[in-house]
Steps between C-alpha positions, in 0.01 A plus 500: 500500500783317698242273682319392144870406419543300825211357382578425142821310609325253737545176336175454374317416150343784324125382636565498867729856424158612366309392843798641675466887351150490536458421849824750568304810358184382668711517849647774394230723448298321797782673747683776311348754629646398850824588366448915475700604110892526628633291183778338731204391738299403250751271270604359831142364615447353129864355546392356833132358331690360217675307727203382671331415203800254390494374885166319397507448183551185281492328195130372541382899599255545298224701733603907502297528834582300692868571426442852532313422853864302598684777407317733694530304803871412451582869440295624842706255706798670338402851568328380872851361578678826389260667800302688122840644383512559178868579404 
């Protein structure tokens, strides 16, 4: 739950928020099973999309897709330039 949170206190209005959880748990269960079920592994990846979500988000968002699609992209390069660590 602590990466719906980071979510949730992004500084956006309640309909973009909206945009902004659905295209998280469309990401989310697009690469979750990547992540194997260690909890600690787990939270940390959704941390890490989260984060990559807000990195292309804005006010105007209003298409789940192709957020989720940015996300996805922006969290690869982070685990590509961690040489696929996850920790």
């Amino acid at each position: 739950m602590k990466a719906r949170s980071i979510i949730s206190s992004a500084a956006f209005g309640p309909e973009t928020l909206n945009v902004l959880y659905r295209a998280f748990d469309e990401a989310w269960a697009s690469v979750a099973g990547n992540f194997g079920d260690d909890p600690s592994v787990v939270d940390r990846a959704r941390i890490r999309l989260a984060n990559a979500l807000l990195s292309v988000a804005s006010e105007e968002s209003r298409d789940p897709e192709v957020l989720k699609r940015a996300a996805l992209v922006v969290m690869a390069g982070v685990y590509q330039d961690r040489g696929g660590k996850t920790s």
